[in-house]
N, C-alpha and C positions, 0 to 999 in steps of 0.2 A: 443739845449738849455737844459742844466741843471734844477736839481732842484732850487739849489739855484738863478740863472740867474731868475729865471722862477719868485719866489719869488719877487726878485727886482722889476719886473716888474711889479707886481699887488702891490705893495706897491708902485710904483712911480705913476699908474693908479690908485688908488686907490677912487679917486673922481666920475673916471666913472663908478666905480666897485658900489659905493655907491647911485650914479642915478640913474642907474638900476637899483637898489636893490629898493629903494623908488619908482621908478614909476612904476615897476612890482606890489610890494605889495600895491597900493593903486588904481594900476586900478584893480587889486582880488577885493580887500574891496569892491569898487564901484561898481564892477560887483555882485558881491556877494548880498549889498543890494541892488542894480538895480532891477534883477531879480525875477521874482514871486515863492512862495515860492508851492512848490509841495511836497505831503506828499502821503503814500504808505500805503495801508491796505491789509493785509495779509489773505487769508479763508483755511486752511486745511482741504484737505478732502480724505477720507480712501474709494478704494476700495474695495470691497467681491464680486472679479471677478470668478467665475471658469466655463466659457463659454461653451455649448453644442451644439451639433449643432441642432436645431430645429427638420429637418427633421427623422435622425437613434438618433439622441440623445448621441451620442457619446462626449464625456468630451475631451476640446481642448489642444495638447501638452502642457507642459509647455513652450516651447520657444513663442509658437501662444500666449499663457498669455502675456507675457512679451512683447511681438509688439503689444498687442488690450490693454496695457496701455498707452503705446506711441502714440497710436490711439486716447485713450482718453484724450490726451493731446492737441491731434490737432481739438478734436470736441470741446474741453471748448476756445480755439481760435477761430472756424468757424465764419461763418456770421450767420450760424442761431443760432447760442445761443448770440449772441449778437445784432441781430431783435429780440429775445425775449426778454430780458432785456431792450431792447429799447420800447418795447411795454407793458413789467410789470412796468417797472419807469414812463411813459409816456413821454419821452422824446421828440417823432417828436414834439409835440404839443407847446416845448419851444420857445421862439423866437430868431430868429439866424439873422443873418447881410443878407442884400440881395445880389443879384449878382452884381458883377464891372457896370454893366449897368441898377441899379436899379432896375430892376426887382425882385420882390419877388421869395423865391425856394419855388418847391412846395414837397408835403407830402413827394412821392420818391425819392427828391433829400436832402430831409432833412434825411428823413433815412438813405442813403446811406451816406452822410457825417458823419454823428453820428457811423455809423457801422465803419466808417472807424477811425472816432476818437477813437471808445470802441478798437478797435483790435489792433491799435495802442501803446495802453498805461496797455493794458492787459500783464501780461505776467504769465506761466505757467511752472512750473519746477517739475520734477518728482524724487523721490526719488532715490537712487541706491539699486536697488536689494530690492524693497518696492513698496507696490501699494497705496505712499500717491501720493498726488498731493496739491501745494503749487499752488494757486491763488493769483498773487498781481498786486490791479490796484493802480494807480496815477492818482492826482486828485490837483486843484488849493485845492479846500478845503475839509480839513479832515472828515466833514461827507458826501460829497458826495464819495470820497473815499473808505471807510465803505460799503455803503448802496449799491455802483455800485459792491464791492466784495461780499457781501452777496448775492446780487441779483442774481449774477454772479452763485452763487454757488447754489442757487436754482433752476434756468432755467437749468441750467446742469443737475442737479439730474432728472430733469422733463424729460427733453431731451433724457436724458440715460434710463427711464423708458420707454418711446415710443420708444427707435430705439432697445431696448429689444423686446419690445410686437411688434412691426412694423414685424418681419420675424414671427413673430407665429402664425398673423394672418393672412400673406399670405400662410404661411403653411396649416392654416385649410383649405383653400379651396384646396388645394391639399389632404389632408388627409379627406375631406368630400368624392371626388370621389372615394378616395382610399376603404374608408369602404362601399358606396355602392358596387362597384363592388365585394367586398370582401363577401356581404351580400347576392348577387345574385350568385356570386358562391356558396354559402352553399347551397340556395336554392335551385341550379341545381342541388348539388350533392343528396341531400334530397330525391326533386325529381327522381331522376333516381333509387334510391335504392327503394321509394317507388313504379316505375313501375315494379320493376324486381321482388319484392315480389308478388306483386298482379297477374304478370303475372305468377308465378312458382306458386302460389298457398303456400308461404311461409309463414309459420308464426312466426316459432319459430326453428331456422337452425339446431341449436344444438342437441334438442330434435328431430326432427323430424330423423336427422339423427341416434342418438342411434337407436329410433324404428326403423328402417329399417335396420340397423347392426345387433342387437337382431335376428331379419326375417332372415336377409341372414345365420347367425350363426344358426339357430335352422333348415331351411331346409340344411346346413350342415350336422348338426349330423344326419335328418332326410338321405339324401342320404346317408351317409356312412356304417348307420346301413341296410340302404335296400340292398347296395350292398353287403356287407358282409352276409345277409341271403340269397340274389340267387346266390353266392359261395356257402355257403350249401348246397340249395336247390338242385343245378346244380353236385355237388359231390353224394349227398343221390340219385339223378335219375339216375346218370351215373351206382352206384351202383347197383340200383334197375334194371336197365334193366340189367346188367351185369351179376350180381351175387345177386336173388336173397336170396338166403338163408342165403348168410351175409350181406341183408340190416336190416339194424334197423328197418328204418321203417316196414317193411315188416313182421319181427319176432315179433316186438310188435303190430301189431293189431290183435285183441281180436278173429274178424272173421276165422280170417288164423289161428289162433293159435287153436281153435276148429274145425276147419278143418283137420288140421294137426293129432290133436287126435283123429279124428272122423277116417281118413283115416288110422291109426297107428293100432288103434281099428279094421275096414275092414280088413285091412292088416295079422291080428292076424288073425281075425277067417277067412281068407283064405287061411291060409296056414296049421290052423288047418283040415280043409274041404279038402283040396287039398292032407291031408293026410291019410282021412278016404273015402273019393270017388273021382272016377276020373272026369277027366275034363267035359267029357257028361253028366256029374250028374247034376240034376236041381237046385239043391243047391248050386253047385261049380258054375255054369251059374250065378246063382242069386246074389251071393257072389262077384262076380267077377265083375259082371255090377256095383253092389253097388259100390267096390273099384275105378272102371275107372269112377262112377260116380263125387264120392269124389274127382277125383285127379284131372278132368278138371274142377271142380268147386274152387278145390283149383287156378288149372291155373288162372281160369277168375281170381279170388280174388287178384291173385298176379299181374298180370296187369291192375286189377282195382286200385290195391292201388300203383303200377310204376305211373300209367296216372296221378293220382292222386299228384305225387309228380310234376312233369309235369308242372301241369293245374300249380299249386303253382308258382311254377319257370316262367310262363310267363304272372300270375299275378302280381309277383313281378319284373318281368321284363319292365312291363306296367308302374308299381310303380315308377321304377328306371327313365323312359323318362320322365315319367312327374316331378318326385324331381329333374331330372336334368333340365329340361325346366324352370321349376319355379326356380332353380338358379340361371341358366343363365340368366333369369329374372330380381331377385332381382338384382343379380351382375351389369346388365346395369344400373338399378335403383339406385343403389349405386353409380356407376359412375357419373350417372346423377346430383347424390345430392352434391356428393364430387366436382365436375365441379361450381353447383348450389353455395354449399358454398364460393368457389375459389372465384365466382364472386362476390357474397355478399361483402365477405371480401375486395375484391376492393374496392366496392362503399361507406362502413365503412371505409376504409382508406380515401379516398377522402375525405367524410364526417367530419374524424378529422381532415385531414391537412388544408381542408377549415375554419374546425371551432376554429383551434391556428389562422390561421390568422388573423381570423376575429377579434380573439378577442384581439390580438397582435396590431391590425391597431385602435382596439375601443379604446383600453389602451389610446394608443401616442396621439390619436385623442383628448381623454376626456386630456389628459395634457396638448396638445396643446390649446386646448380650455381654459384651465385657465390659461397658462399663456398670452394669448391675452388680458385675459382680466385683469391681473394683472397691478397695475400701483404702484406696488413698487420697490425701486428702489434698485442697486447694491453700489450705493452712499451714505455713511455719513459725516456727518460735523462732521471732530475732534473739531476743533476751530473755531468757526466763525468771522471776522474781525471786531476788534474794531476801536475806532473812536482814530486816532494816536493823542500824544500830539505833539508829535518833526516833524519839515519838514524833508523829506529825502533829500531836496535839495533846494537851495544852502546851503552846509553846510561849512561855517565862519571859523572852525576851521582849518578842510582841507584845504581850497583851500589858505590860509594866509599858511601852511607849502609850499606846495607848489609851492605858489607863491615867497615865498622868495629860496626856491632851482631852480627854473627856474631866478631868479633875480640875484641871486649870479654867475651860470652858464653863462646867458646872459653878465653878469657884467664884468668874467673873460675873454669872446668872444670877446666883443668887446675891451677892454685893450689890448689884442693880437693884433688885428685889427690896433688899434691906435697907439702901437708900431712899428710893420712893416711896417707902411707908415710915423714916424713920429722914427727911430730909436737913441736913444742913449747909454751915454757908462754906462757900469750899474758896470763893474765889468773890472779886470784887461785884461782877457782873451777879454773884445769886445775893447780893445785896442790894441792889437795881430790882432786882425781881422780886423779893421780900419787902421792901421799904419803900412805900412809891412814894418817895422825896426826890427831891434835888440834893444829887451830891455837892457835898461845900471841897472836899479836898481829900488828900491820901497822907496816910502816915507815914512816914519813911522806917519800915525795921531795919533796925540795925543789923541783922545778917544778912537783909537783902540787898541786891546791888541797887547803884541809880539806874542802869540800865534796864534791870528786873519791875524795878517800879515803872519804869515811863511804858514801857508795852504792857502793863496790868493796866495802865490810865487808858493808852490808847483803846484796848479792847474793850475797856467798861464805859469811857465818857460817851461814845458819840451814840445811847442808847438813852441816854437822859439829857435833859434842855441843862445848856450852860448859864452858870452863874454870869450876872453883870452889873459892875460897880452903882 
């Protein structure tokens, strides 16, 4: 079927086109004003989300943002934000229709219907790529519409304030244990530094060590110098016993050196005597005792004063075990200390790593504890919902377009309808289709054009065989 065919038809139907079309749009109207009139109040509200996690405190991804607003999309639908709006309006307390069996409902069954009407007619829609959130309930009447959106929108806020505080103050009893034990570890560490002091006889590590560095350093230099003079000493007696008329010492002391002269002098006046009498002479005898007297006294004197270097050398040799004992002394003692400090310094470490934590766990602890106890919230009201002038529905103007586009549709369905079961000839062509002849010719009417006729021929002849003479 053509356009034009197609036309025909809803212009010969045209009656049922026109029934449909009136009783489409006047059962709208009637439903329209039949219908109770429902009206919708709008609450805007802005979050200042940027979630932590209680416990390390750590600031939640941006993606986790963007899912705990869609979170908070489904807690302003829950049932408990809308038991609480049922319990700040007072609504159980209204009177509601009893059961099919007369019976009265009681409190919890009035709740639970009411929760189920608020959730029903709530709806919630979240911005894109924004932390608003649009509140709109529906309502027969305009202020209760209003008053159940604002509601709405403050039991939220309320709600969101406690399911904030709700983990911070299950946290503090975790971070109360936390900071005792945190507290008793310092205290051990404390303790223990102060038994090691008390036990070492410690008072002051640093200092005490200098002084005994100082000691170890000065009976250094004391040994070095003592050994270096029993090297001397040990060379000047090697000498003295050896040789001594080239020891030092030996030619400087004052004794031998008067001896010397004394003996020099003997010497003189015996060789003068030894030249004027001979040896039997009592004066040459006298002379000569005197000389051998001088020279073994010289002797004694020069291993008096050998022995004497001696005695020195293993006095300072005495010297030297004990500056060495007393080193090796102090040196343990050093040891000891430098061991002593090693461990201190432990138990100071200990003592500050215990005491960041402590005060690392006191910190989170004292935040935790305010915000437990804060009851402000992450919610504002941009807008808060006013009382609408207009119903949102049934709305008159719509449902009359509408209706009359579903009526004119309907209108052309059934004309279809009516002609396929009820078919006539509308055009030249369902006369082709009806009458399997050969057309001889067309009639010309008289209110149609010549033009009208020749494109009715063209679209009908070339479907049937042409006439020929």
């Amino acid at each position: 079927m053509v356009a034009f065919d197609f036309y025909n038809v809803l212009m010969a139907r045209k009656r049922i086109i026109f029934i449909s079309l009136a009783v489409t749009v006047i059962t709208a109207v009637a439903l329209s004003m039949s219908l109770p009139k429902t009206y919708k109040a709008t609450t805007t509200l802005l979050l200042h989300y940027s979630s932590a996690d209680p416990v390390t405190g750590v600031p939640a991804p941006a993606q986790m943002i963007n899912n705990l607003i869609a979170t908070q999309a489904d807690i302003v639908g829950s049932t408990n934000v809308a038991a609480a709006v049922i319990d700040k309006l007072g609504l159980a307390n209204a009177e509601m229709p009893p059961k099919p069996d007369g019976t009265p409902l009681t409190l919890e069954e009035r709740r639970n219907a009411l929760v189920g009407w608020l959730m029903e007619n709530i709806d919630v829609k979240t911005g894109r790529e924004s932390s608003v959130l649009k509140l709109t309930f529906k309502a027969n009447e305009p202020k209760l519409a209003a008053l159940v959106a604002n509601t709405y929108a403050s039991q939220y806020q309320q709600a969101s304030s406690r399911f904030k505080a709700d983990p911070a103050r299950n946290a503090r009893a975790y971070f109360d244990n936390q900071v005792k034990g945190a507290r008793e570890r310092l205290e051990e560490a404390q303790m223990r530094l102060s038994t090691f002091q008390k036990a070492n006889g410690i008072v002051n590590a640093d200092s005490r060590a200098d002084v005994e560095n100082a000691r170890l350093h000065e009976l250094s230099n004391q040994l070095v110098a003592v050994q270096a003079q029993l090297s001397d000493v040990r060379s000047r007696g090697a000498q003295a016993h050896g040789n001594a008329s080239g020891s030092p010492d030996i030619n400087a002391n004052p004794l031998i050196q008067n001896l010397n002269n004394e003996l020099a002098k003997a010497r003189t006046n015996l060789s003068y005597i030894a030249e004027r009498f001979k040896e039997g002479h009592p004066r040459y005898q006298e002379q000569k005792a005197e000389v051998d007297k001088l020279t073994q006294e010289l002797n004694r004197q020069v291993r008096a004063s050998a022995n004497s270097i001696d005695n020195n050398a293993t006095i300072l040799r005495q010297r030297e075990a004990e500056l060495q004992a007393a080193f090796q002394a102090q040196k343990t003692k050093m040891l000891d200390i430098n061991r002593q400090r090693d461990q201190l310094s432990v138990y100071v470490r200990d003592i500050e790593n215990a005491q960041r934590a402590y005060d690392s766990v006191a910190q989170r602890y004292s935040q935790i504890s305010i915000e437990g106890q804060s009851t402000q919230s992450d919610v504002s009201v941009l807008s808060p919902a006013e009382v609408p002038t207009d119903a949102s529905s049934p709305k008159l103007v719509l449902n009359l377009v509408a209706s009359v586009f579903m009526g004119l549709l309907l209108g052309a369905g059934l004309a279809l309808v009516a002609e396929l079961l009820d078919r006539r000839v509308r055009s030249i062509a369902d006369i082709g289709e009806l009458v399997d002849a050969p057309m001889l010719g067309i009639l010309q009417h008289p209110r149609r054009s010549r033009f009208g006729l020749i494109a009715m021929a063209r679209r009908a002849l070339p479907h049937k065989p042409a006439l020929h003479a």
